[in-house]
N, C-alpha and C positions, 0 to 999 in steps of 0.2 A: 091631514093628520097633525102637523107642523103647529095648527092655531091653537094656541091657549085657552084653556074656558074662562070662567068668574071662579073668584075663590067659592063661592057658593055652590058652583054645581059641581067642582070638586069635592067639596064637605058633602056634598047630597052623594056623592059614588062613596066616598070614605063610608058614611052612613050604614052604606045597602050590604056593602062588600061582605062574603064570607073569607074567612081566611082558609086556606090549606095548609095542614098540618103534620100527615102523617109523612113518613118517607116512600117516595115513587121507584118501584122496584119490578121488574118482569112486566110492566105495562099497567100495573095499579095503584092503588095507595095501599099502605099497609103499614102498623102502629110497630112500635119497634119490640122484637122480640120480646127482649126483659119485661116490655108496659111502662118504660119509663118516659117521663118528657120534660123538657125546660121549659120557660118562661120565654117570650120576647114580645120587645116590649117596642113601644113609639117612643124615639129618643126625645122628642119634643115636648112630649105630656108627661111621659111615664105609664102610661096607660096600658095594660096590656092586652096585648094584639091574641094570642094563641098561644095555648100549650104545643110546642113542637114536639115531633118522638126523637127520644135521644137514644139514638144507635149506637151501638157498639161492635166490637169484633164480629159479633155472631152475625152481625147483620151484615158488615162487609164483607163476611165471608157467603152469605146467602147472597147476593147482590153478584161479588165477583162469580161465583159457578152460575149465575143465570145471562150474565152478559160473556162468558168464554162461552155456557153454550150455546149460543145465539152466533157469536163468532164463529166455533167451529163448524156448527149448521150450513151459516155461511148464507141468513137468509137479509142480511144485509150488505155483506162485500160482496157477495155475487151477484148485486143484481147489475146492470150494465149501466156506465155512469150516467146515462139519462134518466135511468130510472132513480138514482138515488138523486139525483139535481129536478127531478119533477116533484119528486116529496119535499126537499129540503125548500124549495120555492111555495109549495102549497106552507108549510110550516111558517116562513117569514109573512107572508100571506095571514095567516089566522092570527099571527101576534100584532100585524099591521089593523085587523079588525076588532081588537081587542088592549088598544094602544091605551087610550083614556085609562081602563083598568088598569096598566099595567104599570102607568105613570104613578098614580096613586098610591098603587100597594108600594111601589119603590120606594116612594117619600113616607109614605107612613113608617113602613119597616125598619129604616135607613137615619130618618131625618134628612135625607136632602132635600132642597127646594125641588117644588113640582116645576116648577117652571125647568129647571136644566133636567128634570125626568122628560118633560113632555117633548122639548124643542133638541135635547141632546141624545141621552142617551135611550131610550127607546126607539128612536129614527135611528139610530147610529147601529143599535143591535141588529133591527132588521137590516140594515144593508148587509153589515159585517156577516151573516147569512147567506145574505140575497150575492154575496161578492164570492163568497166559498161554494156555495152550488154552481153560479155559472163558471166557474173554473175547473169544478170534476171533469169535462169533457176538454181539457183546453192543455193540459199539463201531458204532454208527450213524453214516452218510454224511447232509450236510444239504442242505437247499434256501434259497436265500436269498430274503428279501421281495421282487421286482422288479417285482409290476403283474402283471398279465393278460397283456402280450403276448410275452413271454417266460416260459420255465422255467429256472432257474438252479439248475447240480449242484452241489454242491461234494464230490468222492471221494479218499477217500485210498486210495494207489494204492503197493506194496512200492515200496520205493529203489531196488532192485536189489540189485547184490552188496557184502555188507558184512563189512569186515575188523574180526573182535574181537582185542584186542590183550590178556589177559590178566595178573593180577600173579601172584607165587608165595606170598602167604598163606591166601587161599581159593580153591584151583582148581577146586575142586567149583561153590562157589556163586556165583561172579566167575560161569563157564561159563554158571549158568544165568540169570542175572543178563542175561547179552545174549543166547544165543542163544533164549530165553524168548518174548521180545516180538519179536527179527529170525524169529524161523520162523514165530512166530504170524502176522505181519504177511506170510508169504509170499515173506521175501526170501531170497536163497541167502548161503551164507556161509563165508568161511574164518576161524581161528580160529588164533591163534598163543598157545599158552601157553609162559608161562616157561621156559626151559632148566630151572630148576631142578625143574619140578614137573610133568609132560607126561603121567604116565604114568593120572591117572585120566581127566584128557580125553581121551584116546587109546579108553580103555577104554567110556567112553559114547557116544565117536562108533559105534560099532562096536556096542551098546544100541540107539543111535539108526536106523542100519540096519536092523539086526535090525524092529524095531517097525514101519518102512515107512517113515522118510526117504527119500524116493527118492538112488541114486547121483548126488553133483555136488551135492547140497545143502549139507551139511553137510561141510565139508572141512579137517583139522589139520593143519600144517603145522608142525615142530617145529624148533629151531631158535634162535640166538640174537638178539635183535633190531638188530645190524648187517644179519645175514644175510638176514633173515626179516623182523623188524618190519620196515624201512626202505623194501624193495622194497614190503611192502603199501601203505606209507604212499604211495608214491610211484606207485604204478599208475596206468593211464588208467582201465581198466576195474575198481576197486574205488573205488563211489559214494559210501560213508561208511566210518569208523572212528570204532568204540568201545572207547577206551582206557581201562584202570584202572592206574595203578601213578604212578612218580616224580613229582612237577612237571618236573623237569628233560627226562625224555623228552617230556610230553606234550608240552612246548612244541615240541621238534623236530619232532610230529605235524605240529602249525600250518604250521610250514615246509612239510614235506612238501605239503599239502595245495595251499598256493602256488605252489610250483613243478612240480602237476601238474594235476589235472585240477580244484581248485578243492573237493573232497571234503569232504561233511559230516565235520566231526571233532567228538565228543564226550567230553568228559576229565571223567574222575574222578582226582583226584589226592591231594593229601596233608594231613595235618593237625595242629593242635599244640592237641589238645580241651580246654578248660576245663571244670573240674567248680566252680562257686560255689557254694560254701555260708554260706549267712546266718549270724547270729547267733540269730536265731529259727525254724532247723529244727526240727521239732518231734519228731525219732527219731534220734539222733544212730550209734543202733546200726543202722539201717537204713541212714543216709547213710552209713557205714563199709562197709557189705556192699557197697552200690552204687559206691562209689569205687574198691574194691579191684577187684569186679568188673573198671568197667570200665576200670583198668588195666592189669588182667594176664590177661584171660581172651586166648587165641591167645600169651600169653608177649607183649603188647602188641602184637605184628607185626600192625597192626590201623589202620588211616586213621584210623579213627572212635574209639580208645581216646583214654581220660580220662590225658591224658599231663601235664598242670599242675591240681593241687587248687589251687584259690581259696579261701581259706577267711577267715572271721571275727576276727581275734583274738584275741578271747575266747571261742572255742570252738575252738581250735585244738589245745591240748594234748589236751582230753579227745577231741575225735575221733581224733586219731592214737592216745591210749591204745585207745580202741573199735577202729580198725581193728587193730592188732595179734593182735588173736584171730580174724580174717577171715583174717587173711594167713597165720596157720599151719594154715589148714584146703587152702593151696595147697600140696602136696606136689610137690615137684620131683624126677624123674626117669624112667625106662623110658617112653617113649610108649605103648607096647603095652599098660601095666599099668594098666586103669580108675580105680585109684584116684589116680594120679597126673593133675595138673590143670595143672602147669608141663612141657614137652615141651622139645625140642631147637632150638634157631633153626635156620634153616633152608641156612644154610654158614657154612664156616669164617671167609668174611672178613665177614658180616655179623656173624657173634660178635664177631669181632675186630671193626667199627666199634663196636657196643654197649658194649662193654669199655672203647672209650676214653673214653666217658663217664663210668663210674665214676672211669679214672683223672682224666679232669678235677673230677669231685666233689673229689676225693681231695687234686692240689694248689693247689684253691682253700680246705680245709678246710672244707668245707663238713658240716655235720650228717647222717650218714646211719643214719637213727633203726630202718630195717631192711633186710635184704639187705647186697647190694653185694658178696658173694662170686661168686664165678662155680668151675665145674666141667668142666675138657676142656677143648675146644674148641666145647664147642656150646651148655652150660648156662649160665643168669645167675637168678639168685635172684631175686622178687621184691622189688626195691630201691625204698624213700622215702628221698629228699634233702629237708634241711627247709632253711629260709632262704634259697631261691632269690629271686633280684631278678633284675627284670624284662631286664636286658641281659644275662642270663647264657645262656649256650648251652643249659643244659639248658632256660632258659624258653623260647627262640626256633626252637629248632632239633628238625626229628623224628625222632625219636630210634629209633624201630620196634623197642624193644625194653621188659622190665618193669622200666621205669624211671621213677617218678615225681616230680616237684617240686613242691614245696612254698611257697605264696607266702602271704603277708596282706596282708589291707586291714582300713579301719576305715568305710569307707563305701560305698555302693549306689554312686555316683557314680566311685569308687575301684576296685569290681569290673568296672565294664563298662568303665573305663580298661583292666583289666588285662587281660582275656577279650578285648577287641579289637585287643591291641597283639601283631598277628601276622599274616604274609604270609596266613596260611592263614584257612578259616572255613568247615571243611564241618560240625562238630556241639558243642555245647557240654551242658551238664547244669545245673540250677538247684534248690538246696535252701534251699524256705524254707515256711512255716507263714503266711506272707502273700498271699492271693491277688493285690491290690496289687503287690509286689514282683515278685512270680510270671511276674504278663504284662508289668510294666517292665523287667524283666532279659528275657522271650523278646523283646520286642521289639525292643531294643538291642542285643542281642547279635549280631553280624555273621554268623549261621552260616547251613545250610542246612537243620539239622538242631535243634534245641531241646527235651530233655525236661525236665522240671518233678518234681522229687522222685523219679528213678529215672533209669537208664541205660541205655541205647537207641537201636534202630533206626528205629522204627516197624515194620512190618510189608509183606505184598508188596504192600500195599493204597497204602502213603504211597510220594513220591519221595524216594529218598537222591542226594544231592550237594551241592555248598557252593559259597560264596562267595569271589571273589579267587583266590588261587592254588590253591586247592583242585577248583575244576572249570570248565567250561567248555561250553556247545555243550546243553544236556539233564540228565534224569536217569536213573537207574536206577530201578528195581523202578515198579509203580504204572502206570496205564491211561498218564499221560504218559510212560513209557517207550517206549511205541506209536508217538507222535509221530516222534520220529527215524530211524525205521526206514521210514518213508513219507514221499511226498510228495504235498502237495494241488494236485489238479487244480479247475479250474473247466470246468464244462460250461453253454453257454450257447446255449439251443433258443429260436430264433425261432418264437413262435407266435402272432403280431398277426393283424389282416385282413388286412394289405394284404399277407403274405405269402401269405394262401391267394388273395385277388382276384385276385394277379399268377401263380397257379398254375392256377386257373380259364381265365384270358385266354390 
């Protein structure tokens, strides 16, 4: 599944493909109430892909009574966790045979390269799956210590119905990211992916079916998030929400939550990554591969990319000479074509916000040591700014595009001024040859996320999410993903004498 094809016989699947359109509701497709639909379009061409159905209240509210009643039925949390880990494994299963397709529609829909469709996130969705069903049976309910004369339960019991709120840079693996541990956990749920990116989730809810989701579990609902996120937000009858995308919206979540029925909210929000590197890394070409990495793999459109290098001052000239032969190994253009590794942003006016960046590089003169051309309306080159200081926009501000800044320091003390001086704090990176230094910088470092000589996630094993503006309420991937998606009951069994004496009498 892992092997790449030719850009050719990916253009021959683009070719064939039909797109899915309508929104997946009660186990079918169905056009949205009003009759209304949007546009979306291949960020790459302009081209457009499908009329989407653009949902509104009426629909979230059709959607939310089909997935409570399926809930309250109970013909999905009851069934016994192998049964729901036998489906969830057939499901990872039909998206594993259905990969090729699934790469394609990503990159088409999206403008990322097929290549990080094919070799990332599509293997990565099916595990993130295949990792949440083999842990339904693995997650044990406790007893607590009370004495003899009681039994004390303590069970985690599904939430109920839960609204995932999608972003538009990974729709594949955002998707599986919540509905992963909400199905494992036996909750029912609707799922609002981005206007701009609907058409792969569309396309697995309908997998999903297929495999044994029962109807009313699993429910898309397409749409803008005026239309669509806001009424979720706002439901009586949707018991949590799990967000990924702006800080700006999530915060509105909050609101929502307030002003309804008081609703678990969980935010993943945004980032301005620091990458430090010491004075005494000890592979100065390896810390380049890794910088660049991570910030340009997605074309930066990435929470968690390395969007400000911290670096040493006296090792600054020669890593950015080492990165330089990193960054011409990123070819920029055709998404469809594997060998290209820089793809399309993902609309016109995200390009355009990205752009104004450069142009502020531009009239602050700032040093722009590579990139900063841009191509269309859709492409931006892998651009480093050097001599950024700390109140400059590019340093404070997330830029969701491949665009890096360039800062120095001269001391430890200095670095973790400059890696903490920012709203945000979901993931940082740290290169150094010191073990000392290593876990003084993870520690300081405000983030949620910390790797040590390499750039990263963790895996579906750790939790992703950050600190301050960056998240809120939970995490994502990792057995505490589980957590949010339930709630702990206490069961408390009387079983002394004097309860059975006075049952005796």
């Amino acid at each position: 599944m892992r092997d790449l094809l030719t850009a050719a016989e990916y253009a021959a699947i683009a070719k064939s493909m039909s797109f899915p359109s309508n929104a997946f509701i009660n186990g079918s497709f169905k056009p949205a109430l009003s009759g209304n639909t949007f546009t979306t379009i291949n960020p790459a061409t302009g081209e457009v892909l499908a009329e989407v159905a653009a949902c509104n209240a009426d629909d979230v509210n059709f959607a939310v009574s089909k997935a409570k009643e399926a809930f309250d039925d109970g013909r999905w949390r009851s069934l016994s966790p192998g049964e729901r880990k036998g489906v969830l494994l057939k499901f990872a299963k039909l998206l594993e045979i259905n990969s090729h397709e699934l790469a394609v529609l990503e990159s088409l829909d999206s403008g990322k390269p097929v290549r990080e469709c094919q070799l990332v996130d599509v293997p990565d969705t099916i595990h993130t799956l295949r990792w949440h069903a083999e842990l339904i049976d693995k997650i044990y309910d406790n007893t607590a210590p009370v004495g003899g004369g009681a039994l004390a339960l303590v069970v985690r019991e599904p939430i109920g119905v839960v609204g995932c709120v999608l972003p538009w840079n990974f729709p594949l693996l955002m998707l599986a990211w919540k509905i992963g541990p909400a199905l494992a956990a036996g909750c029912s749920v609707i799922v609002k992916p981005a206007e701009q990116t609907s058409l792969t989730t569309l396309r697995v809810a309908e997998l999903a079916f297929e495999a044994g989701v029962p109807a009313g579990v699993l429910n898309i609902v397409t749409g803008t998030g005026k239309d669509v996120g806001e009424p979720i937000g706002l439901h009586k009858d949707v018991d949590m929400v799990s967000f990924t995308g702006s800080t700006a919206t999530g915060r509105r979540f909050l609101h929502y939550a307030a002003d309804s029925n008081l609703k678990r909210i969980v935010l993943e929000c945004g980032g301005k990554n620091p990458a430090v590197v010491m004075d005494d890394a000890e592979d100065l070409d390896l810390v380049a591969e890794q910088v660049v990495n991570g910030a340009f793999w997605n074309m930066g459109e990435n929470c968690s990319a390395t969007s400000r290098l911290l670096v040493h001052e006296s090792v600054r000239d020669e890593l950015l000479e080492r990165m330089g032969a990193y960054i011409r190994e990123w070819k920029m253009g055709d998404p469809l074509d594997p060998h290209n590794r820089v793809g399309a942003l993902v609309s016109p006016d995200h390009f355009a916000k990205v752009k104004s960046y450069l142009e502020y590089a531009t009239a602050g003169k700032l040093e722009v040591a590579y990139g900063g051309e841009t191509e269309g309306d859709a492409f931006v080159e892998p651009t480093v700014v050097v001599g950024v200081d700390r109140e400059s926009r590019l340093f404070q501000e997330e830029i969701f595009g491949p665009v890096l800044s360039v800062t120095t320091f001269s001391s430890i003390a200095e670095a973790v001024a400059l890696a903490n001086d920012s709203a945000y704090g979901l993931a940082a990176s740290v290169y150094t040859g010191s073990l000392r230094k290593a876990i003084k910088l993870s520690r300081e470092i405000r983030a949620g996320i910390v790797t040590v000589n390499c750039f990263g996630e963790g895996d579906a094993s750790t939790p992703f999410g950050g600190y301050k503006e960056s998240g809120f309420g939970g995490r994502d991937k990792s057995v505490f993903a589980h957590d949010q998606y339930t709630e702990l009951k206490t069961i408390w069994i009387d079983v002394s004498d004097r309860s059975v004496d006075e049952t005796v009498k």
